[in-house]
N, C-alpha and C positions, 0 to 999 in steps of 0.2 A: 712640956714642949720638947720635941726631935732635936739634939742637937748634931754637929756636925761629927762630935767625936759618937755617938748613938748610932749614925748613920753608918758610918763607916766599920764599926762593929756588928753590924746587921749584916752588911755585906759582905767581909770577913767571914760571918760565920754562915753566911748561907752559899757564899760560889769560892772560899778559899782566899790567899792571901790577894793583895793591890800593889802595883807598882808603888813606884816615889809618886808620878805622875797624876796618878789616879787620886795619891793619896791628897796633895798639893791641892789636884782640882775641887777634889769636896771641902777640904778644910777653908780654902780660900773662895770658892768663888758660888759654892752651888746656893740655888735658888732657895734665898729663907732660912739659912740654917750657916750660910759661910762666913769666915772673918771680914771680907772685903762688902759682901752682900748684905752685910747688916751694922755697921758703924762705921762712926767717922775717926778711926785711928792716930790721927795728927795732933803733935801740937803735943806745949808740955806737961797735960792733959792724958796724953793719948798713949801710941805705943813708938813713936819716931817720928821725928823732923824732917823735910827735905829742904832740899833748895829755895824754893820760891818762899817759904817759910823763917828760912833763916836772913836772906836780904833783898829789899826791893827791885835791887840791883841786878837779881841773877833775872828774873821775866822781863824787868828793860832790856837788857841787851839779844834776851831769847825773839821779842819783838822787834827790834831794829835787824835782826837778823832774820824776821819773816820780812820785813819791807826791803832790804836789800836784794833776798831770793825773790820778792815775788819783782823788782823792779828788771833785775835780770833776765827774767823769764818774758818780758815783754808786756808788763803790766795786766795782767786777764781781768776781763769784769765783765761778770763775775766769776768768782774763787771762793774755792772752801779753803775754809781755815778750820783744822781738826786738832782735837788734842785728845792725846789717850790716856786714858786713868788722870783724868782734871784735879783730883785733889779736892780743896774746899774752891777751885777758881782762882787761885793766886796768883800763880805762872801766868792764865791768860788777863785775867784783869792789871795785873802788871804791864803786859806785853801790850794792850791795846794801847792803855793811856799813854806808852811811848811812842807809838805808833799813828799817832796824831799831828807827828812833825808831817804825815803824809796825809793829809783826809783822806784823797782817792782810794789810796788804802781800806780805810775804813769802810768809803762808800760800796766797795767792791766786793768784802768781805759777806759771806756766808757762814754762820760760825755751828761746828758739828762738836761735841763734845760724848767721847764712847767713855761709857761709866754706868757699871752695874750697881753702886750703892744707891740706893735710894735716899739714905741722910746726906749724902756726900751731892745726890743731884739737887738736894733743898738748898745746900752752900753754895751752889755754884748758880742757881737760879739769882739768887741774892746778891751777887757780886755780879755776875752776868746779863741780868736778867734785858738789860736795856740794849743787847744784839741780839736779844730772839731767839736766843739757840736754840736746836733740834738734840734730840740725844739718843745716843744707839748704845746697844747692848756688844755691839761689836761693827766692824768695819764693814761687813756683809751687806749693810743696809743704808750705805750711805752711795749720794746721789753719782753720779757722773759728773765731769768735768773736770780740770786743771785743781790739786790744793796742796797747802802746806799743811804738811801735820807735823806734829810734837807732841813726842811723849818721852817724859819726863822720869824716870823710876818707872819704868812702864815694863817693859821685857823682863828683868829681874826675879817678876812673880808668875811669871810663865812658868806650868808645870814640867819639869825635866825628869827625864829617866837617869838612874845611876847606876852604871857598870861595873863591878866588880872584878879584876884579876885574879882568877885563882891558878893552882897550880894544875887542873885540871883545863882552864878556860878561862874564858867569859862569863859571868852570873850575874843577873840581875838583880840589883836590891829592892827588896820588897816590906810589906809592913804584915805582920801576921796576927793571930790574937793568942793568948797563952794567960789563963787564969783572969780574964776579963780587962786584961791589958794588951797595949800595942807593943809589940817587941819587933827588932830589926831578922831579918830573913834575908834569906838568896835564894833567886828562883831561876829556871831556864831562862836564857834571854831571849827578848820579842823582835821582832823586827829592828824595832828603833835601833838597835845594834850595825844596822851598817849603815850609820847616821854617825858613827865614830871618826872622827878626822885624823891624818896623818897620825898627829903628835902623839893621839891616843893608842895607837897602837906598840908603842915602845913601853905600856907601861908594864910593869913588874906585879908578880903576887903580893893582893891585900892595896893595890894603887885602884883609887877608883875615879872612872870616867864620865863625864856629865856630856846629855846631850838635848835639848830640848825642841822637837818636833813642831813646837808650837810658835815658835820664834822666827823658824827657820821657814813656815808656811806663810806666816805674817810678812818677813823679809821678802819673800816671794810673790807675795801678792802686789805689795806695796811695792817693790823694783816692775814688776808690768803695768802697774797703775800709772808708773811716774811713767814708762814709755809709750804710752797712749793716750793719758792726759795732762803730762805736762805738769811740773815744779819741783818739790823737793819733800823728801820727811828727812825731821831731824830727831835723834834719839839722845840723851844722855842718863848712863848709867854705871854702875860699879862692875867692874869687869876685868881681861884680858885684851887685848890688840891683837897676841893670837892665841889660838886652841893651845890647851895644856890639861895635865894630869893633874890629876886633883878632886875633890868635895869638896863644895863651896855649901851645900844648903844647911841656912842658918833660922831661928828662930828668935822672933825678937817679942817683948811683952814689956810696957811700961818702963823703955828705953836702957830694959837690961836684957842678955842673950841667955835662953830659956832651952830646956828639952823638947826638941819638935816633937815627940811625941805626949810627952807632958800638956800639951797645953790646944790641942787640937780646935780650931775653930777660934780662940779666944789670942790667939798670938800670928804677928804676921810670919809670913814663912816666903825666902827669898833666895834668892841662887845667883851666884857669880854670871856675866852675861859673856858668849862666848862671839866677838863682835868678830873675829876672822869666817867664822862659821855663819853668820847674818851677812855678811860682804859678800861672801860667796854665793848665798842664794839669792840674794837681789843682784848682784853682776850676773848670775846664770840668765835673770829674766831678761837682762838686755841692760838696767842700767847705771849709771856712771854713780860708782861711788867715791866718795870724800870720808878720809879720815881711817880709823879711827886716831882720833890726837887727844891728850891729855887735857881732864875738862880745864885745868889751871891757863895751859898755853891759849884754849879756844877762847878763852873770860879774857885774858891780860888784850890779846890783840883786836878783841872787839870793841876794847879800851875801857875792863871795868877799874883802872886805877885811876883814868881821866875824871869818870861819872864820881866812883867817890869821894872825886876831890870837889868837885862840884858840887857835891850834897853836901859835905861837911865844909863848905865855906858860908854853907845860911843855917848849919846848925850847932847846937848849943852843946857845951863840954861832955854832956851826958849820951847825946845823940851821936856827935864824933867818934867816943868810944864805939857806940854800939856800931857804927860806918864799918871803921877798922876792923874791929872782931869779927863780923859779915862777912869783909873780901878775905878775910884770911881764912876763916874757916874755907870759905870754896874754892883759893886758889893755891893753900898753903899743902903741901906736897906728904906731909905727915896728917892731914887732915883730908880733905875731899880732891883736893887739887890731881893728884897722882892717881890715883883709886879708880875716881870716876873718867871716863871717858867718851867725845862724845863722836858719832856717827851719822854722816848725811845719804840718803838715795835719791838721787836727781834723774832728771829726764838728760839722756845722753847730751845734748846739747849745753846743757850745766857745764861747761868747764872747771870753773872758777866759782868758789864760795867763799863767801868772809869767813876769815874764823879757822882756814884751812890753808895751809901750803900749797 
């Protein structure tokens, strides 16, 4: 059987070397053969944990936080509710059952879920299964009208290009083959080079610059969606608030950090999120962004210290513990809390979002 890393050496040796981008996209996503496209990664099982995984707490409040945007917006019915890269369904089957303080909510609700795994749509069918969902391969094909979307660890695995400073220029990092192995390259830079922000242009020889076109299309679609249909998307991921100098892409396999080339197809592959650089293409499109703030400050004010107290006043010594260890891991500042950051795109009328200054 073809695998991902197969593939990607066929193509190496028959048109020359592949961007980061290119490299990213077959290892992660291509049809049949990619890490994301063909298993269910999660869990301590798998190759990482997110959020929705580590406390029930983090989709309760991602859901009280869709009933609050969606009450602001003027209650629509009907509304899509979208979540991108679903996970096993956690984050949403979380988020609904809290979401029940509102039926209307519920009754209103459309529920679209974009997710290429096929293992990952059988989890989510099963947890999901009793709102119907529709499922897309990407946002391309999802209906018209007013929605909230969430995605969770979603941008992150967007393919990026990565820049090189040299003493001559600019050079693009690339992946080559050399003795039937992947080795690191530098090639002429492609376009995606004037896709480099401010910051990135101060950098120094051997300093290398991330820029990810796919992010930055999605921010842009998704800021004109929200100003012609009305609500909000919300993003939470590991990142910056603004562009900076740097290599972020890391490899992860069985919750240890692995050679991205080593391990192609069989290990997730992930990138710093550059959310100054996603602000500014969805404010280009028209609209009103919230944030980016610290996912710790967005969790504490939409009162996940109130809810933990609440759950750990009907559970047992064992259960307590695990309460505590949960909010801290996501709000504890050496842990998820600082790291992660989250980001809103609302329809200009949005002023005001929970969760946001």
């Amino acid at each position: 059987m073809t695998s991902a890393l197969d593939l990607l050496k066929r193509r190496i040796a028959a048109s020359g070397p592949v961007t980061v981008a290119e490299f990213m996209r077959v290892a992660l996503a291509e049809r049949g053969v990619g890490y994301y496209a063909t298993r269910d990664p999660l869990g301590a099982a798998g190759d990482f944990i997110t959020a929705p995984e580590i406390s029930q707490m983090f989709g309760e409040l991602i859901g009280l936080w869709c009933v609050d945007a969606w009450e602001r917006a003027g209650a629509p019915d009907p509304f899509l509710l979208v979540e991108l890269g679903p996970g096993r369904g956690t984050l949403m089957a979380d988020a609904l059952r809290a979401a029940k303080v509102r039926p209307a909510f519920l009754t209103a609700v459309r529920l679209h879920l974009v997710e290429i795994s096929r293992p990952l749509r059988a989890a989510q069918e099963q947890r999901l299964g009793g709102f119907h969902p529709l499922w897309h391969d990407d946002l391309t094909t999802l209906p018209e009208g007013p929605a909230l979307i969430v995605g969770n660890e979603f941008l992150d695995a967007l393919p990026i290009h990565q820049f090189q400073m040299t003493e001559q220029g600019w050079r693009e990092r690339g992946i080559d083959l050399s003795n039937e192995a992947l080795i690191w390259t530098l090639l002429p830079p492609g376009p995606q080079l004037g896709l480099l922000q401010a910051a990135h242009k101060r950098a120094k020889p051997s300093e290398i610059a991330e820029v990810c076109p796919a992010a930055l299309s999605l921010a842009g679609a998704i800021g004109a969606r929200m100003v012609e249909e009305g609500i909000a998307a919300l993003f939470i991921d590991y990142g910056s608030a603004a562009s900076a100098i740097g290599g972020s892409l890391q490899a992860v396999k069985a919750h240890q950090f692995c050679d991205p080339l080593a391990e192609v197809g069989t290990a997730d592959l992930t990138a710093h999120v550059d959310f100054a650089a996603i602000a500014g293409a969805a404010r280009e499109a028209g609209a009103r962004i919230h944030g980016a703030v610290a996912q710790a400050a967005f969790l504490e004010t939409l009162g996940i210290r109130t809810r933990a107290a609440l759950l750990s006043a009907k559970a047992g010594e064992g259960d307590r513990a695990a309460i505590a260890q949960g909010m801290a891991r996501l709000i504890d500042p050496r842990q998820m809390g600082s790291l992660f950051k989250v980001l809103a795109i609302a329809h200009p009328d949005l002023q005001e979002l929970a969760g946001f200054p």
